[in-house]
N, C-alpha and C positions, 0 to 999 in steps of 0.2 A: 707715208703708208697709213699712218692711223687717220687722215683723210679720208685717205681712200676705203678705207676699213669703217668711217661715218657714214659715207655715203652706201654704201655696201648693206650697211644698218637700214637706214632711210629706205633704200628702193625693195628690203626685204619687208618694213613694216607697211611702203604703201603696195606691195604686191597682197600681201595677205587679210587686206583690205579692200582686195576688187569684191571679194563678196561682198562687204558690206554697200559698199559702191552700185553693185547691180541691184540688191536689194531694193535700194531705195528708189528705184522706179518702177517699182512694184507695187500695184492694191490689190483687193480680195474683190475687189469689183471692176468691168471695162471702163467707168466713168472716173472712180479713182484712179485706175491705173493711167489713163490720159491725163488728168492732174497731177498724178506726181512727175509723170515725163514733162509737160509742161513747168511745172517747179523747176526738176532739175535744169531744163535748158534755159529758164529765166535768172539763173545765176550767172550766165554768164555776161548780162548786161542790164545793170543796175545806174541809175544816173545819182540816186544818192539813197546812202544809207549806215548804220553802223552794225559792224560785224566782230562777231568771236571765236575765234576757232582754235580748240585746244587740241593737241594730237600728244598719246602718250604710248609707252611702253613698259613691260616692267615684265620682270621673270621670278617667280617663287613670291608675288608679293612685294619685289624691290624693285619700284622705277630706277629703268637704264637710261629711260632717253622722255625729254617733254619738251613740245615747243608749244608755245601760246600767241596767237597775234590778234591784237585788235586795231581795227581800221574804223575811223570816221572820215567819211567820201561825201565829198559833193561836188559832182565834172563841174557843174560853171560855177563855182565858189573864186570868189576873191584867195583864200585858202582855200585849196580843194581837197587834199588827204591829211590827214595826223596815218600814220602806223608806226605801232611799235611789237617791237617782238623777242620776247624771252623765251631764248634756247638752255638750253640742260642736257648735254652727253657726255658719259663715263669717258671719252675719250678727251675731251679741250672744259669741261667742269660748264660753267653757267658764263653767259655770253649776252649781251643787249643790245638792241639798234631800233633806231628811231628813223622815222622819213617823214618830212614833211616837202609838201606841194603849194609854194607860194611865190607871187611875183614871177613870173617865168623862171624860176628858180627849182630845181630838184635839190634838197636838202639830208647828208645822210648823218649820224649821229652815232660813233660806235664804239663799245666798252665791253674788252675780253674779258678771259676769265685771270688774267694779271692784274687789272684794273684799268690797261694802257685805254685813252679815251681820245678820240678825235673827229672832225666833222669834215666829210667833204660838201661843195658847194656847186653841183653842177648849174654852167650859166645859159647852156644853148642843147635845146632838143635833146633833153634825158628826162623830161617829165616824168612821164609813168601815171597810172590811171591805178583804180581801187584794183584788188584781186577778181572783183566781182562784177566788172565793167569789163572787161575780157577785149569785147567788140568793139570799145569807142576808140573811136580814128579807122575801122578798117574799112578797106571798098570793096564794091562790089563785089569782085572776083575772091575776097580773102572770106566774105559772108555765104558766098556759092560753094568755097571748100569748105567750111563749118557746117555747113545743112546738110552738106554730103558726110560728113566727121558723125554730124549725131544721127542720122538716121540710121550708117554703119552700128552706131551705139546701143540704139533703139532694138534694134533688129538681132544686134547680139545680147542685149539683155532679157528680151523676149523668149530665145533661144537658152537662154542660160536660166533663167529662174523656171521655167514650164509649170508643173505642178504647184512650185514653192508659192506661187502668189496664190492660192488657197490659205497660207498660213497666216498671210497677214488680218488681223480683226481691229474691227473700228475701238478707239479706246473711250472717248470722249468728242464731246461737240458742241457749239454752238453757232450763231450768225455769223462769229466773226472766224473761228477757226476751225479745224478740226484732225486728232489725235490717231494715230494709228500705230502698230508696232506688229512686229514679228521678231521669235524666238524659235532658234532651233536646236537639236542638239545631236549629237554625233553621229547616229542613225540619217538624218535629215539631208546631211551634208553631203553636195557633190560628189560623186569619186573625182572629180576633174579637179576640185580643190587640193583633195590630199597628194595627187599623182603631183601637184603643180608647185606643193609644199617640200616635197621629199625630194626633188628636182632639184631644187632651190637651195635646200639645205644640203643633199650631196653636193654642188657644185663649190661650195664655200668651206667644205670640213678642214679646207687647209687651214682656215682660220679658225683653228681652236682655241683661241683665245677671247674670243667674242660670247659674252655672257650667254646670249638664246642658243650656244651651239651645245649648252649642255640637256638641249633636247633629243640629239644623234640626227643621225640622220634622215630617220622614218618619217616626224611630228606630224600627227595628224588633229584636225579641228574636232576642237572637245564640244564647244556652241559658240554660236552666234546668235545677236539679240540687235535690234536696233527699234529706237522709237523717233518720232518724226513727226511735228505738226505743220500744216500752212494754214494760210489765212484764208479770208475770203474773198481776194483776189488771185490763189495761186498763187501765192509766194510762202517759200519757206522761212518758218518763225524758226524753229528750233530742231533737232535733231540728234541726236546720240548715238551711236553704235560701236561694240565691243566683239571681236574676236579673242576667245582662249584658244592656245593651243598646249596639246599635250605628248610627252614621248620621255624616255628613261626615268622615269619617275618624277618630273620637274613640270613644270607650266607654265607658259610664257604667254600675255594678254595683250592685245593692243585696244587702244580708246580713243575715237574720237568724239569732240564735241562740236557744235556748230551755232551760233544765235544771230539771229537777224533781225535788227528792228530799227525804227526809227528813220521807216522809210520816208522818204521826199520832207524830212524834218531835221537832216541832222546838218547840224554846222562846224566843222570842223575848225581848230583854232591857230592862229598866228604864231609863229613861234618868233621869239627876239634874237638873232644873229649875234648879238654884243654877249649873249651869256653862255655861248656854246663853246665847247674847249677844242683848239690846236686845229680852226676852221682852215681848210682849202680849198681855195676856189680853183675848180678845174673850166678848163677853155674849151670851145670845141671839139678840138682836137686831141683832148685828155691830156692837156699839158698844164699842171698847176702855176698857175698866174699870181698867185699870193699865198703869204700862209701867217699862221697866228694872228698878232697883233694888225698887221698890215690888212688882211684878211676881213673886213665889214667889224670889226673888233673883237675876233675870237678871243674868247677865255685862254690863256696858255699854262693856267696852272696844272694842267694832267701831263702825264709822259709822252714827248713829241713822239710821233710814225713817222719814218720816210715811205713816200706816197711810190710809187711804181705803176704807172698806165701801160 
């Protein structure tokens, strides 16, 4: 239950960040607003770079929920990914996990909020590609349905922001980047937002035990702000955006952040197998093949997991 009460969390904080989401393809001009559509759709396929992406929440001032990931990618590296990613929820406390992409090897690396620590070792076809590489490996047909995905996109964020992309103003500039941002606030905001908010929040009041429900059931959007630079090839450097929301007296925020750099420059690093703790190597088939010591010489000083495929 309190699972299901995490993810319940998760899809309410990225539901009340579709605005900020259509936002961002948005300019105060038709040439910026094609550069940020263009931005946005160039995340989805990156051949090397390193990324930060923080997402938080917090209600009255008190972070409930934070996850953090950074990845260094590079598809044809000898090593191609490092990620690691530090979760934070009131529900399972702070949680860690590592992945590396080496030697035809998918590598996972993982430590609750017990301590319990262990690594599985996938040996055939679980690679995995950066978050930001989306596309590589697909064919034809899988890039014919994504053109069709974003242009649905396109066409709904068009639709959805109308006026608001007057709000956005240029911040900053130069040869290589250039800075823009928009702020709104409660006047500003969709009715489709609040109606979408209140929806959302009626359909969960069963869970009153869930920190943000001590907004009731009405919460409507207090502001939203987001700033956002790319470079001078259209790509996005950096990015920020914040929803408040507000309802029985309390206010509950979400934050995202986003960094991209070190494009076509970064190298991601080798990790040593002999220093990793309670290693399993899993088979094709998702049947562990070895474990700790036997295992490429896992560490076994942490509390062993029994593995479950």
């Amino acid at each position: 239950m309190k699972n299901k009460k995490a993810v319940t969390a998760i899809g309410l904080a990225v539901g009340i960040t579709m605005l900020a989401s259509a936002a961002f393809a948005g300019y105060s001009t038709m040439s910026g607003y094609e550069a940020g559509k263009t931005a946005c759709k160039a995340l989805a396929e990156n051949e090397n770079y390193t990324s930060e992406l923080v997402f938080s929440m917090s209600v009255d001032g008190e972070e409930i929920m934070n996850e953090s990931v950074i990845e260094l990618y590079d598809r044809d590296g000898e090593a191609s990914l490092n990620r690691t990613e530090t979760s934070y929820d009131y529900f399972s406390g702070e949680t860690y996990f590592q992945k590396y992409v080496q030697d035809n090897m998918s590598i996972h690396v993982y430590n609750n909020a017990y301590n319990n620590a262990y690594t599985l070792i996938y040996s055939a076809n679980n690679y995995g590609c950066g978050a930001f590489d989306l596309l590589n490996g697909a064919d034809a047909e899988d890039k014919k349905t994504y053109d069709k995905v974003i242009r649905f996109a396109e066409l709904a964020c068009d639709t959805f922001m109308g006026d608001l992309k007057n709000n956005f103003v240029y911040v900053s500039g130069d040869d290589d980047s250039a800075t823009y941002e928009i702020n709104l606030d409660a006047v500003q905001i969709p009715e489709l937002v609040n109606a979408g908010l209140s929806a959302m929040f009626s359909s969960m009041s069963e869970y009153d035990d869930l920190p943000y429900m001590v907004l009731g059931t009405d919460p409507v959007v207090k502001s939203a702000s987001l700033v956002f630079t790319v470079d001078n090839e259209g790509r996005v450097k950096d990015a920020a955006g914040n929803i408040t929301m507000s309802g029985e007296g309390h206010e509950a925020a979400v934050d995202v952040s986003l960094k991209m750099y070190d494009y076509g420059t970064t190298e991601p690093q080798r990790v040593d197998t002999s220093t990793l703790p309670n290693v399993n190597v899993i088979s094709g088939d998702g049947i562990p093949t070895s474990t700790g010591d036997e295992a490429i010489g896992g560490n076994d000083e942490a509390t062993s997991i029994v593995i479950t495929e």
